[in-house]
gemmi code that builds the backbone of each chain (N, CA, C; Angstrom):
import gemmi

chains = {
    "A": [
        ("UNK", (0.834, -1.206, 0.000), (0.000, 0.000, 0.000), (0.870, 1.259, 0.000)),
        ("UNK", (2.291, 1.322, 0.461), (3.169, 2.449, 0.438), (3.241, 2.977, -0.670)),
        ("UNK", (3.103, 2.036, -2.017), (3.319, 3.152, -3.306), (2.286, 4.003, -3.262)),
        ("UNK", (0.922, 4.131, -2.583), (-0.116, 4.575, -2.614), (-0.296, 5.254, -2.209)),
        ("UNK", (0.676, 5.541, -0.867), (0.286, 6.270, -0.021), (1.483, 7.395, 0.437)),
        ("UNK", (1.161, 8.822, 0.418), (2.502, 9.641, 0.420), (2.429, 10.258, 1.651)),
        ("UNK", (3.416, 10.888, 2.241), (3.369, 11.603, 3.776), (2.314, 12.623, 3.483)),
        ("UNK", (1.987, 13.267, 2.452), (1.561, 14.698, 2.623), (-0.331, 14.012, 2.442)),
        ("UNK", (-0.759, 12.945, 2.440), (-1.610, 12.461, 2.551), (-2.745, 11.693, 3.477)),
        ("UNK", (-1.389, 11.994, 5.022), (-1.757, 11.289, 6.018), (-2.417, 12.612, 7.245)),
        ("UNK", (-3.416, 12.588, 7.755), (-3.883, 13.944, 8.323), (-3.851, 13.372, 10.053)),
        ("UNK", (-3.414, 13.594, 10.838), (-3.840, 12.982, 12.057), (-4.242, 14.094, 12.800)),
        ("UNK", (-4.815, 14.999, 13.066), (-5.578, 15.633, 13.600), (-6.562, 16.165, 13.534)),
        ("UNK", (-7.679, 15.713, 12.669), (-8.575, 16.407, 12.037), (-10.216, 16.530, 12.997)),
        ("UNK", (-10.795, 16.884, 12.674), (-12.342, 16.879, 13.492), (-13.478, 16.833, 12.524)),
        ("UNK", (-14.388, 16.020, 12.321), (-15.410, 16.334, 11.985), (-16.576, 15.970, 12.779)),
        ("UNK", (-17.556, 16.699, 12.777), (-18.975, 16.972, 13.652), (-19.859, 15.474, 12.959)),
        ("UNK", (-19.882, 15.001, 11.911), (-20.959, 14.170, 11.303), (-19.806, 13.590, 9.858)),
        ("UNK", (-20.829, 12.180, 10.187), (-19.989, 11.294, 8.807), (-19.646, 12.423, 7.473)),
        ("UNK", (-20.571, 12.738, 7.000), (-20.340, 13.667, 5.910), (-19.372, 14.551, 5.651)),
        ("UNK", (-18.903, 15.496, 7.452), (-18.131, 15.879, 7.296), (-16.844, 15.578, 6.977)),
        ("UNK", (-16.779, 13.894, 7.388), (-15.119, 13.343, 7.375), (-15.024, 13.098, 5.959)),
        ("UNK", (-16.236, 12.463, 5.497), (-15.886, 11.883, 3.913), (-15.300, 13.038, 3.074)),
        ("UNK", (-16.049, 13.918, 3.774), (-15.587, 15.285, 2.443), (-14.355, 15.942, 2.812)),
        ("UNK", (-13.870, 15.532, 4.357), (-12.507, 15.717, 4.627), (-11.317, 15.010, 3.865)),
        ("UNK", (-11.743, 13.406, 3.804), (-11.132, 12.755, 3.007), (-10.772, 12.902, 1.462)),
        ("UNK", (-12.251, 13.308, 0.564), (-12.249, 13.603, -0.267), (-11.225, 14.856, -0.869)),
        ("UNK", (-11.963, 15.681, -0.511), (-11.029, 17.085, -0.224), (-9.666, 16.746, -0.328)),
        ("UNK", (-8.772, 15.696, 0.134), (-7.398, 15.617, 0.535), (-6.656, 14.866, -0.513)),
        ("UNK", (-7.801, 13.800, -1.185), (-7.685, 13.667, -2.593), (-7.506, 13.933, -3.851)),
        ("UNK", (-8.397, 15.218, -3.540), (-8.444, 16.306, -4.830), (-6.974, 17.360, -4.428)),
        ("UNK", (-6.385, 17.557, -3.239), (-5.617, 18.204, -2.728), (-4.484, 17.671, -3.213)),
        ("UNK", (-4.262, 16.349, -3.666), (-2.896, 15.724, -3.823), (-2.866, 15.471, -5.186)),
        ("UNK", (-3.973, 15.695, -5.696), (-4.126, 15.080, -7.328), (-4.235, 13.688, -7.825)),
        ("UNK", (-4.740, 13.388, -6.753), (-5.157, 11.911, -6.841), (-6.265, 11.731, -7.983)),
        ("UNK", (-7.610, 13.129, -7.341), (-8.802, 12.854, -7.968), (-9.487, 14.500, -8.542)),
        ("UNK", (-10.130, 14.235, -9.423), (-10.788, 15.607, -9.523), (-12.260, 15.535, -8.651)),
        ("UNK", (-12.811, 17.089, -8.253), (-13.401, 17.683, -7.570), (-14.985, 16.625, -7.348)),
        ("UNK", (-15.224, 16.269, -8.980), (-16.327, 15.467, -8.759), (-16.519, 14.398, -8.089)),
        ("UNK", (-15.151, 13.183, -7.772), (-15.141, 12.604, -7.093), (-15.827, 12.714, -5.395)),
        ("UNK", (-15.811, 13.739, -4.874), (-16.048, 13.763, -3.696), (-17.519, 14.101, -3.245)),
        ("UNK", (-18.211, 14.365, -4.459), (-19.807, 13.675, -4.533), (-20.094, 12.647, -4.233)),
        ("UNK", (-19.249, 12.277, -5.334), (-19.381, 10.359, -5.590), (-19.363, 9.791, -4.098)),
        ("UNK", (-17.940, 10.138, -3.966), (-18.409, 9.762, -2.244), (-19.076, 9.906, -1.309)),
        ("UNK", (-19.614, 10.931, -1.174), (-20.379, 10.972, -0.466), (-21.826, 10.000, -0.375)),
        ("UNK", (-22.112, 9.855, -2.058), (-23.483, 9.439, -2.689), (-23.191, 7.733, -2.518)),
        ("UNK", (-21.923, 7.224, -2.046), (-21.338, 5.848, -2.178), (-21.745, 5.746, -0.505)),
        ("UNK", (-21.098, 6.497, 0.403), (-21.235, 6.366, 1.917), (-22.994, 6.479, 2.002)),
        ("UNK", (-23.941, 7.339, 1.802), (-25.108, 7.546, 1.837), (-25.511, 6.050, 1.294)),
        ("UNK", (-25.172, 5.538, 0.143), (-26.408, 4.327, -0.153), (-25.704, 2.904, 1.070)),
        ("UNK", (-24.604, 2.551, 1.336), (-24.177, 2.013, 2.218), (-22.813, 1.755, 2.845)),
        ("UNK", (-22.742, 2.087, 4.377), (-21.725, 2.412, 4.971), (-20.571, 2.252, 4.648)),
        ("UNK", (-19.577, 2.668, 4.784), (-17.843, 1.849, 3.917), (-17.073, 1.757, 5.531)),
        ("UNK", (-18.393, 1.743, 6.521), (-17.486, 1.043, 8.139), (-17.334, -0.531, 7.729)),
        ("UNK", (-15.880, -0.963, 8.472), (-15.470, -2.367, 7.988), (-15.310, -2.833, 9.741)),
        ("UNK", (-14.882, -2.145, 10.323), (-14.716, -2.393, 11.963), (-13.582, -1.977, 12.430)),
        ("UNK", (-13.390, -2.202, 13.567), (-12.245, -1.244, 14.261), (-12.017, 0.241, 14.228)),
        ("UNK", (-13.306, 0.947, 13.976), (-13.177, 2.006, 13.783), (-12.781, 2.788, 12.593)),
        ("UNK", (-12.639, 2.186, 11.676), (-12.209, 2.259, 10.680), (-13.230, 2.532, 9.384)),
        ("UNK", (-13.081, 3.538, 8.692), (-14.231, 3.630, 7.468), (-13.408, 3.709, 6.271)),
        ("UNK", (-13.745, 3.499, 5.134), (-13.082, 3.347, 4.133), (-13.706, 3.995, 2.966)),
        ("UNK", (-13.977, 5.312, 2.573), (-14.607, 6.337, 2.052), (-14.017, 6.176, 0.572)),
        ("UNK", (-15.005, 6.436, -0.705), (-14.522, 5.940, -1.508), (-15.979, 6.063, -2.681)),
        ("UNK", (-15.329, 6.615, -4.148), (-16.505, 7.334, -4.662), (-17.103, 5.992, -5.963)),
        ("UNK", (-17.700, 6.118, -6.944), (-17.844, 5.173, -7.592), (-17.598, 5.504, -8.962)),
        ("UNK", (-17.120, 7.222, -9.231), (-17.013, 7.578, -10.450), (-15.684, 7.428, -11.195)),
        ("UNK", (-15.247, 6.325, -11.143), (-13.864, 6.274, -11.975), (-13.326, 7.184, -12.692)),
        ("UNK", (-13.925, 7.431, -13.815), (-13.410, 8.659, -14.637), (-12.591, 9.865, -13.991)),
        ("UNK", (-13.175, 10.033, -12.143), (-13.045, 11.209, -11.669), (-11.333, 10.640, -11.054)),
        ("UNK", (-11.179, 9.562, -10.645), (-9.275, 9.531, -10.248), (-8.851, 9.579, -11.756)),
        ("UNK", (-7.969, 10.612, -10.933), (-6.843, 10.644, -11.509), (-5.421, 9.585, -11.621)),
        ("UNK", (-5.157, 9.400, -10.364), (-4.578, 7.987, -10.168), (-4.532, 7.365, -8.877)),
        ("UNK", (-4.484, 6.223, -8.715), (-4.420, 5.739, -7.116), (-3.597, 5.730, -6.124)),
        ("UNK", (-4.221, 6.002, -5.201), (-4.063, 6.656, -4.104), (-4.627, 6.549, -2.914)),
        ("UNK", (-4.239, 6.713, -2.035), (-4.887, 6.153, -0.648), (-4.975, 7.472, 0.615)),
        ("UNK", (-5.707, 7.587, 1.116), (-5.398, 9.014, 2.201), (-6.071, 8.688, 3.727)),
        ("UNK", (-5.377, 8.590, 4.703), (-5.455, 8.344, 5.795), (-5.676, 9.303, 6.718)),
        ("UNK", (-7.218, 9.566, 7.476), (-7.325, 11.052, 8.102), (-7.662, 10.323, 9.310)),
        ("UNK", (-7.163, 10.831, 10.554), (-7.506, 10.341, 12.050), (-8.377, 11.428, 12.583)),
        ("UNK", (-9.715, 10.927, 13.175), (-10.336, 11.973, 13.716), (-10.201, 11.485, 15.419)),
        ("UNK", (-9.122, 11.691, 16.201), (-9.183, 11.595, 17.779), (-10.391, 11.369, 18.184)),
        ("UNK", (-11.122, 12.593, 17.675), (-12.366, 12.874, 18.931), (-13.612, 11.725, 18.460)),
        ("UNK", (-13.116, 10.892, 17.488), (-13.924, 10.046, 16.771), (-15.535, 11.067, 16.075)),
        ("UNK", (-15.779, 9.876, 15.798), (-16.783, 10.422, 14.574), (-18.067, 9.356, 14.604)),
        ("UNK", (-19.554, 10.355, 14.713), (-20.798, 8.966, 14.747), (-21.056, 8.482, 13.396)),
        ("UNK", (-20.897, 7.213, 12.910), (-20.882, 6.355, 11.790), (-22.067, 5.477, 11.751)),
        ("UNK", (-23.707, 5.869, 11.651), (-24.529, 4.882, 11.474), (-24.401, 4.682, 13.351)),
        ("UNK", (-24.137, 4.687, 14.469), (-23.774, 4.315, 15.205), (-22.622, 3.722, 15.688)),
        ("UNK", (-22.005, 3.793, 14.960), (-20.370, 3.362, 15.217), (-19.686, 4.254, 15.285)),
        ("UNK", (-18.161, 4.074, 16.034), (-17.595, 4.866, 16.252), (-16.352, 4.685, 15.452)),
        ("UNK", (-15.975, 5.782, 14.430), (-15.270, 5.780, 13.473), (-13.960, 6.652, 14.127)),
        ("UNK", (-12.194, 6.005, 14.280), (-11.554, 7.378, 14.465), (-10.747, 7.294, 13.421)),
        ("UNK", (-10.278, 6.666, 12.229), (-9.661, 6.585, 11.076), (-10.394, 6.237, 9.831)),
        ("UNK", (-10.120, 6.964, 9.064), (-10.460, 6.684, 7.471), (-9.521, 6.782, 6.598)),
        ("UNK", (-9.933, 5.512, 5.629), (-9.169, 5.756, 4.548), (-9.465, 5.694, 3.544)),
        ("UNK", (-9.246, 6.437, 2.726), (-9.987, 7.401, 1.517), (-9.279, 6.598, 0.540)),
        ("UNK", (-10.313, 6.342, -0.370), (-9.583, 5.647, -1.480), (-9.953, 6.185, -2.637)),
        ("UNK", (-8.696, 6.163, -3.772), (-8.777, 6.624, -5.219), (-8.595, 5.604, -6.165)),
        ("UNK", (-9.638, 4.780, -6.833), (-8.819, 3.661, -7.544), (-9.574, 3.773, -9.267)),
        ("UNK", (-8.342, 3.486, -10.213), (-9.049, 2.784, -11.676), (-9.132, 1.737, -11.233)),
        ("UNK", (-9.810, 0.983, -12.058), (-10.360, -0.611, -12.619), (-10.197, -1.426, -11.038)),
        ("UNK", (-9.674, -1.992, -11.054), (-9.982, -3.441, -9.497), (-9.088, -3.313, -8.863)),
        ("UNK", (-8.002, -2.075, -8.760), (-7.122, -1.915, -7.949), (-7.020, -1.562, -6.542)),
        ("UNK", (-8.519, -1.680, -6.180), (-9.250, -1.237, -5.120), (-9.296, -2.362, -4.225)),
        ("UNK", (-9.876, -3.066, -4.529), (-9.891, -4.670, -4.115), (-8.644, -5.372, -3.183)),
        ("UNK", (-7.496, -5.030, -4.266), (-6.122, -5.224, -3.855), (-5.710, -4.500, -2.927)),
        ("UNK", (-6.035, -3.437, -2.719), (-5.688, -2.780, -1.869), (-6.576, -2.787, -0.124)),
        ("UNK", (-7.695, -3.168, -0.479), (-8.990, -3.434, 0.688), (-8.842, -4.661, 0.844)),
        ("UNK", (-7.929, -5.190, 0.395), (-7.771, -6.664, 0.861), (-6.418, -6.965, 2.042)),
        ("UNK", (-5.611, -5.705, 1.529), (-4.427, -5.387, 1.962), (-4.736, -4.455, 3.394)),
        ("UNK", (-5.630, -3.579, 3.556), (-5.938, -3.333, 4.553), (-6.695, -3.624, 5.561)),
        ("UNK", (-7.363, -4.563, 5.404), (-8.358, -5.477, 5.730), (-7.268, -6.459, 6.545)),
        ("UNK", (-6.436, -6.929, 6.005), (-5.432, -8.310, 6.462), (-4.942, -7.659, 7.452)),
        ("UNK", (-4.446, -6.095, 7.780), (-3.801, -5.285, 9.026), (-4.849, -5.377, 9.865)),
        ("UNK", (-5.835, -4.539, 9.328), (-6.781, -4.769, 10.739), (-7.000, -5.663, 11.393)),
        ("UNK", (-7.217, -6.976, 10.679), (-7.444, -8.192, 11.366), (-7.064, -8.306, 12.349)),
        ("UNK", (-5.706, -7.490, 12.514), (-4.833, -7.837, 13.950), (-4.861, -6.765, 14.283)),
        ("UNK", (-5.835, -7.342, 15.695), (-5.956, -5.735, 16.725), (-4.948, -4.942, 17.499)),
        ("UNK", (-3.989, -5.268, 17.530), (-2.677, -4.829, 18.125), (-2.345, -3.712, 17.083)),
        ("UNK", (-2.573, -4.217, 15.329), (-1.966, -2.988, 14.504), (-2.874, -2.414, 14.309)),
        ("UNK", (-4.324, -2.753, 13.993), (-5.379, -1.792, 14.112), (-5.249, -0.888, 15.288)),
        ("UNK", (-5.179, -1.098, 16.323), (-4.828, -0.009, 17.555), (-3.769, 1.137, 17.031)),
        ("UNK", (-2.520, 0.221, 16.497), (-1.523, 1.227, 16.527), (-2.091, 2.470, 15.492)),
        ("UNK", (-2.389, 2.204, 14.555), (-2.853, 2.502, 13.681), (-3.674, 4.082, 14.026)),
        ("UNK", (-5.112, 3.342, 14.318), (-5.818, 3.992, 15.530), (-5.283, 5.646, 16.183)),
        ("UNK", (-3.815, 5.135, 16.524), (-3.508, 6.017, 17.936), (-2.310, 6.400, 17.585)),
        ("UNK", (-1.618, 6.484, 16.080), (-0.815, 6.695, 15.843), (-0.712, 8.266, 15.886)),
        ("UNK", (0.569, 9.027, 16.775), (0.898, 10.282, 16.635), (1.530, 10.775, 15.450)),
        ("UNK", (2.244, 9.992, 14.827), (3.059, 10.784, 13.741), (2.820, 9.889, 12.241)),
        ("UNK", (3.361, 10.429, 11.425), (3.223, 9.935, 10.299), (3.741, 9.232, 9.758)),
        ("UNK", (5.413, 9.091, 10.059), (6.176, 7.979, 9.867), (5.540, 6.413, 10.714)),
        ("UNK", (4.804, 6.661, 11.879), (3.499, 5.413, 12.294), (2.882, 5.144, 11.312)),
        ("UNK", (2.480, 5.949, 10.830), (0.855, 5.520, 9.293), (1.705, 4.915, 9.140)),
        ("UNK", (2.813, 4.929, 7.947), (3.801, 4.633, 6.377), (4.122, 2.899, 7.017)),
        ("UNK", (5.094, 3.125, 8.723), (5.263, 1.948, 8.745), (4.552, 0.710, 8.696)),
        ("UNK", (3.107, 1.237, 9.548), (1.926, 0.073, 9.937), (0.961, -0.145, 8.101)),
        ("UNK", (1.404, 0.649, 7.211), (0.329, 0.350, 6.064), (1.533, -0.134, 4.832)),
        ("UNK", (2.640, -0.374, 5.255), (3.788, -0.407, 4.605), (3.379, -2.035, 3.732)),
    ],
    "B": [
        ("UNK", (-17.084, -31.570, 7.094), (-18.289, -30.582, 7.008), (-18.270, -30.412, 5.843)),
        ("UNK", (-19.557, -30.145, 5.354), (-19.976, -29.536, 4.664), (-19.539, -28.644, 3.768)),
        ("UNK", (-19.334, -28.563, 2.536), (-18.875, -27.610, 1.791), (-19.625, -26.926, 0.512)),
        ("UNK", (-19.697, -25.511, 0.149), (-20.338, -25.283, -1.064), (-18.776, -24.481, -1.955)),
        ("UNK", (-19.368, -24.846, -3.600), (-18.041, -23.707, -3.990), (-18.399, -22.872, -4.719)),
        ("UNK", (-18.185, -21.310, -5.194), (-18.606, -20.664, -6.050), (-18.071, -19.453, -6.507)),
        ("UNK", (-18.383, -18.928, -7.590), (-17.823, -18.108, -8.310), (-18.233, -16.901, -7.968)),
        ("UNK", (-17.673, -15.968, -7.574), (-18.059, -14.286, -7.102), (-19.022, -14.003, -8.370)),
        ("UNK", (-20.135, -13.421, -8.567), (-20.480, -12.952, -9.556), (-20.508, -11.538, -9.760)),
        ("UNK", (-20.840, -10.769, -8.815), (-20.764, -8.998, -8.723), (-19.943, -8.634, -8.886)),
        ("UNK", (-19.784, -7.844, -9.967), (-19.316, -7.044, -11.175), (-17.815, -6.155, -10.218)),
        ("UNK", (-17.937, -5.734, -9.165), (-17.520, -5.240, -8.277), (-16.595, -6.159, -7.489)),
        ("UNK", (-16.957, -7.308, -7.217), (-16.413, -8.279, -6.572), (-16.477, -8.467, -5.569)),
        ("UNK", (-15.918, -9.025, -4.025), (-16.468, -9.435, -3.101), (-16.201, -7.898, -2.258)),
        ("UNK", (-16.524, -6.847, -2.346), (-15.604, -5.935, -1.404), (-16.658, -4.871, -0.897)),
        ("UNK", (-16.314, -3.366, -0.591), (-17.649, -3.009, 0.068), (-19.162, -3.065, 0.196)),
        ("UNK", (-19.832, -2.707, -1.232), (-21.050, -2.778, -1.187), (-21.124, -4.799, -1.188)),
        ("UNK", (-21.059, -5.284, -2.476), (-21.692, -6.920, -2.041), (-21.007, -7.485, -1.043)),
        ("UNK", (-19.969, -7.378, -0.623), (-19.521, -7.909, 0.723), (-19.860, -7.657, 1.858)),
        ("UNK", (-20.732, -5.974, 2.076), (-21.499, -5.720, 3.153), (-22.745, -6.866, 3.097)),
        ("UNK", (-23.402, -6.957, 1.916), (-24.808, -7.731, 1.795), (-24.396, -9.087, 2.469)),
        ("UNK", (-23.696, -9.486, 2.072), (-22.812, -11.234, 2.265), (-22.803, -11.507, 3.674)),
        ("UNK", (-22.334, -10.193, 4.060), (-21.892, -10.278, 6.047), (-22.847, -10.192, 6.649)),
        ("UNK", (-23.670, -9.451, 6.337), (-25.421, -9.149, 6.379), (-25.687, -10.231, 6.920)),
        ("UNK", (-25.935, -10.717, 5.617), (-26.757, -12.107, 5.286), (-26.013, -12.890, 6.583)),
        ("UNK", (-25.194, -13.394, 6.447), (-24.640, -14.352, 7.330), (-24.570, -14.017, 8.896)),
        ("UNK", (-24.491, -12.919, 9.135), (-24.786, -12.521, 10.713), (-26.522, -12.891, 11.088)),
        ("UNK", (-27.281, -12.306, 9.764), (-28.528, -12.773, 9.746), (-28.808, -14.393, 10.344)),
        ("UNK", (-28.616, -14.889, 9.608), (-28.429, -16.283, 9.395), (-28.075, -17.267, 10.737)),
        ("UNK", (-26.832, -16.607, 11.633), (-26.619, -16.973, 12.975), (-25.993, -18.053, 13.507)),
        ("UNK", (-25.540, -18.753, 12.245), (-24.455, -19.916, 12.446), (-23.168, -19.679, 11.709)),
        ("UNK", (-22.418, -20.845, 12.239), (-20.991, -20.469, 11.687), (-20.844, -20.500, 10.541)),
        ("UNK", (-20.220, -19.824, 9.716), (-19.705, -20.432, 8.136), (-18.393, -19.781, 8.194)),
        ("UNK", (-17.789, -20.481, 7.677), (-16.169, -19.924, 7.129), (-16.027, -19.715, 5.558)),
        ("UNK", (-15.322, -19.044, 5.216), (-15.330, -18.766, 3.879), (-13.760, -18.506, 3.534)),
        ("UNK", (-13.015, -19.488, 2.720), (-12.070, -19.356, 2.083), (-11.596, -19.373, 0.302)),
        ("UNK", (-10.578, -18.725, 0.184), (-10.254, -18.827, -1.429), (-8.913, -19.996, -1.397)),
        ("UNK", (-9.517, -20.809, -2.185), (-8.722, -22.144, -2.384), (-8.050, -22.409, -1.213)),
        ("UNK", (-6.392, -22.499, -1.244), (-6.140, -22.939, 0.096), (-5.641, -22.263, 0.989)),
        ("UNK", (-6.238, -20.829, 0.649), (-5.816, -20.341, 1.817), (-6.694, -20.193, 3.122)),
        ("UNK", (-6.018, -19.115, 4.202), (-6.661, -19.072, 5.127), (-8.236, -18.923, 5.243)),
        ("UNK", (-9.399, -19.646, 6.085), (-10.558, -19.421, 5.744), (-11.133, -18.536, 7.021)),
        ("UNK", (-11.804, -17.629, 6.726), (-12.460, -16.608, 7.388), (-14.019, -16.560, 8.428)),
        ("UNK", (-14.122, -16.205, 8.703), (-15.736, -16.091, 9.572), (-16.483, -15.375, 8.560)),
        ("UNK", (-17.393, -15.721, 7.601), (-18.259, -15.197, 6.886), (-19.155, -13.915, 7.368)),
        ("UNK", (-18.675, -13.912, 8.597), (-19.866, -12.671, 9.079), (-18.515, -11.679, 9.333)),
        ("UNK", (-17.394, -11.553, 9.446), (-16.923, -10.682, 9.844), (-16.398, -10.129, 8.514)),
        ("UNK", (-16.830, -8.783, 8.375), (-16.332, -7.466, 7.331), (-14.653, -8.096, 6.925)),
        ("UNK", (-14.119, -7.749, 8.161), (-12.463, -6.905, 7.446), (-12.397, -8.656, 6.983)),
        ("UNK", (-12.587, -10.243, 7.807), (-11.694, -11.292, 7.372), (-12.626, -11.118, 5.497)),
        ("UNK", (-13.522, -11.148, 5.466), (-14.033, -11.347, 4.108), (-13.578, -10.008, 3.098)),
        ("UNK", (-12.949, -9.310, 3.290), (-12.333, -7.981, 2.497), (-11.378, -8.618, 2.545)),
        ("UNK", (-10.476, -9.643, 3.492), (-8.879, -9.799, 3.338), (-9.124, -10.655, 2.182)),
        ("UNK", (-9.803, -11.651, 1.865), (-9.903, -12.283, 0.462), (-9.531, -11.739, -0.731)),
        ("UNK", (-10.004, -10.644, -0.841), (-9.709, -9.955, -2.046), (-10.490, -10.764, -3.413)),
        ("UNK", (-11.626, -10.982, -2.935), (-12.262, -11.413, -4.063), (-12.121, -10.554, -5.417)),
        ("UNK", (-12.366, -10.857, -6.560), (-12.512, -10.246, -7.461), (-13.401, -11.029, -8.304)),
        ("UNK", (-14.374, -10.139, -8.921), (-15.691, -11.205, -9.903), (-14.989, -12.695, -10.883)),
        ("UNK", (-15.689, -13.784, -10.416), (-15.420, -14.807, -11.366), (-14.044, -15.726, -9.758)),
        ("UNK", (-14.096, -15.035, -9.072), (-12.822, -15.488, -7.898), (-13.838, -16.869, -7.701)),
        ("UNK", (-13.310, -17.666, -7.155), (-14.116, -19.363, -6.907), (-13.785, -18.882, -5.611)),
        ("UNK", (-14.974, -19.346, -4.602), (-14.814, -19.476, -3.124), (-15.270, -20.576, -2.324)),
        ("UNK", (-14.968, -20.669, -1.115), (-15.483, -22.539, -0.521), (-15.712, -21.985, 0.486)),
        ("UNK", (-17.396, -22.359, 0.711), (-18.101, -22.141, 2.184), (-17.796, -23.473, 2.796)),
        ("UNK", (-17.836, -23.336, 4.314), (-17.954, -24.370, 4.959), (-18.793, -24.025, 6.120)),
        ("UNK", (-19.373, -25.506, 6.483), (-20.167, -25.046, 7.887), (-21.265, -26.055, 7.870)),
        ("UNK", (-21.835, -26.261, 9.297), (-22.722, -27.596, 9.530), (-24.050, -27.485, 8.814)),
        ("UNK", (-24.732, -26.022, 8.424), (-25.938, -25.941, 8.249), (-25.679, -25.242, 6.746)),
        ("UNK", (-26.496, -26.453, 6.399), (-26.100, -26.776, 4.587), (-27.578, -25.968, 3.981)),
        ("UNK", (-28.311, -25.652, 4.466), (-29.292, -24.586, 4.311), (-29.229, -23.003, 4.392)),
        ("UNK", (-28.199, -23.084, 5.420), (-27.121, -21.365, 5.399), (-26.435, -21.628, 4.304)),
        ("UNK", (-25.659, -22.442, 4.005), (-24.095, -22.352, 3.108), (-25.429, -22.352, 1.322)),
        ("UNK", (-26.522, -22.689, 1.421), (-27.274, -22.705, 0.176), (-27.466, -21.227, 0.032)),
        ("UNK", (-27.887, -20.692, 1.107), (-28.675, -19.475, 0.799), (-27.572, -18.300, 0.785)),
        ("UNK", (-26.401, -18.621, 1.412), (-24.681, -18.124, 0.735), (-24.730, -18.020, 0.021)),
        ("UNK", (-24.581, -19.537, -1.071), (-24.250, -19.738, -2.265), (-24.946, -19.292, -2.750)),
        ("UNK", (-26.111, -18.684, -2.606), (-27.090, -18.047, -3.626), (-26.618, -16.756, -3.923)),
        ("UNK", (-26.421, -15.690, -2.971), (-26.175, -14.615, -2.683), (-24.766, -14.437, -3.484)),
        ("UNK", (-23.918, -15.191, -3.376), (-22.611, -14.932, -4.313), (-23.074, -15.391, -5.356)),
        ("UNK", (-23.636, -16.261, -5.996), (-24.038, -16.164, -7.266), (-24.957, -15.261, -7.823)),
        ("UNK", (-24.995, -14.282, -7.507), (-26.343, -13.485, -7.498), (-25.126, -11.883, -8.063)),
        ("UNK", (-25.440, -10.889, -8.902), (-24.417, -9.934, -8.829), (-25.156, -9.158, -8.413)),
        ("UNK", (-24.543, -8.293, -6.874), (-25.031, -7.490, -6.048), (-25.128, -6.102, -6.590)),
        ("UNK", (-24.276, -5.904, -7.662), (-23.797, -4.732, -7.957), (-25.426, -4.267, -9.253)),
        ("UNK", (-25.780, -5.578, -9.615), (-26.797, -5.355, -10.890), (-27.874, -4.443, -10.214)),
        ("UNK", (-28.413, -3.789, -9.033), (-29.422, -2.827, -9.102), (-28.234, -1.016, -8.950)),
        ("UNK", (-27.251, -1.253, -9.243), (-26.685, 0.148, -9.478), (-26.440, 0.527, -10.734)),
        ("UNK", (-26.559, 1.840, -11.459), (-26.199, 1.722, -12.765), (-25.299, 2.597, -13.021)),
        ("UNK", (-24.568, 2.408, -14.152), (-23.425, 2.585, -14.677), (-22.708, 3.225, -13.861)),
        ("UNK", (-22.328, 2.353, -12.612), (-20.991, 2.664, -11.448), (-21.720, 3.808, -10.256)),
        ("UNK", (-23.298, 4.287, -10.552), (-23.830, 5.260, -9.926), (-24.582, 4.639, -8.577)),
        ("UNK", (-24.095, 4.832, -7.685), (-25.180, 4.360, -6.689), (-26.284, 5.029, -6.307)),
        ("UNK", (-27.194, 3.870, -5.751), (-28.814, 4.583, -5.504), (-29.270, 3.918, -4.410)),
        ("UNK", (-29.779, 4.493, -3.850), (-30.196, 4.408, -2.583), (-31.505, 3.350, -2.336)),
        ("UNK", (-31.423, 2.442, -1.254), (-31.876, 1.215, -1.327), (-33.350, 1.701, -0.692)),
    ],
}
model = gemmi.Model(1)
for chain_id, residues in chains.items():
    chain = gemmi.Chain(chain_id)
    for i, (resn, *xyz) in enumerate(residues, 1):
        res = gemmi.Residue()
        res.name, res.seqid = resn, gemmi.SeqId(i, " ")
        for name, pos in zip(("N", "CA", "C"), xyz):
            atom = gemmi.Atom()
            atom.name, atom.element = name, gemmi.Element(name[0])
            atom.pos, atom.b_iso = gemmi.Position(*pos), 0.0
            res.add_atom(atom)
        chain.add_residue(res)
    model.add_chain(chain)
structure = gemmi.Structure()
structure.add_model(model)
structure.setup_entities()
């Protein structure tokens, strides 16, 4: 996932009041790096609205359906501390995804296999710095 | 035990949207099933992240297992089924 993922992509302090707000935090950070253009972050939103992209551990995985709109793939990791209400869950990391064709898969399969193990999902979680993200998604 | 095998059919493949339905279903459902791709490690069918670690992709072959061969049917239905066919052209709509 490291080719995917760059330092200036990883946010660990962020806040949002309501799901919507984080997705479009995420989004936003996408279009910020040139991952994706602007329309994408509809998409997402309109992707989280028809059904959740919570997987567990706190963890949401935000992510639009309009291909055309990445630019290229990319991954963006935003920590909200103060957590975030998700459907009723409690969300404190997301990760924003930018993918062409099924490269998505590969990659949600790849993050999926970390979480599994709650020790790195934690770290993850509660990571202060950014060189934490790079190593634990490495 | 018991085994079913089958081919991912959703266009999308086994991962957020039809893999939410799948986990659904099977938490629904209330017995064990495991779900693996060939020989690898096999998963708890109800839990999100082990069924995302698969990395299904449409046409992927998968092997349910589990005592109640009336769950692992109504599985096998659901993956043969493409979850993705009431969205159109990559647009989602609200259920």
């Amino acid at each position: 996932m490291r080719e995917v993922l760059e330092a200036r992509a990883v946010l660990l302090n962020e806040h949002a009041a309501t799901r919507e707000e984080a997705v479009e935090r995420c989004g936003r950070l996408l279009v910020e790096i040139g991952a994706a253009a602007e329309p994408y972050i509809a998409s997402m939103l309109e992707r989280e609205r028809s059904i959740s992209t919570y997987v567990g551990e706190q963890v949401a995985i935000p992510h639009g359906l309009n291909r055309e709109a990445v630019l290229r793939d990319a991954v963006c990791v935003v920590r909200f501390p103060g957590g975030v209400d998700w459907e009723g869950e409690r969300v404190s990391l997301c990760v924003g995804i930018a993918a062409r064709g099924d490269g998505h898969v590969a990659l949600l399969a790849e993050l999926a296999e970390i979480l599994l193990y709650p020790e790195r999902a934690r770290a993850l979680r509660e990571a202060v710095d950014v060189e934490t993200v790079l190593k634990e998604l490495a | 035990m018991p085994e079913r095998t089958v081919a991912v059919a959703s266009r999308s493949g086994l991962h957020a949207r039809p893999a939410k339905l799948f986990v659904q279903e099977a938490m629904r459902l209330g017995v064990p099933v495991k779900i693996r791709v060939g020989d690898r490690k096999q998963v708890p069918a109800n839990s999100m992240l082990g069924v995302l670690s698969l990395g299904a992709v449409q046409g992927t072959v998968v092997t349910l297992s589990g005592e109640d061969e009336a769950a692992l049917d109504a599985l096998v239905a659901l993956l043969a089924t493409d979850l993705d066919a009431d969205t159109e052209q990559g647009e989602a709509r609200d259920e």
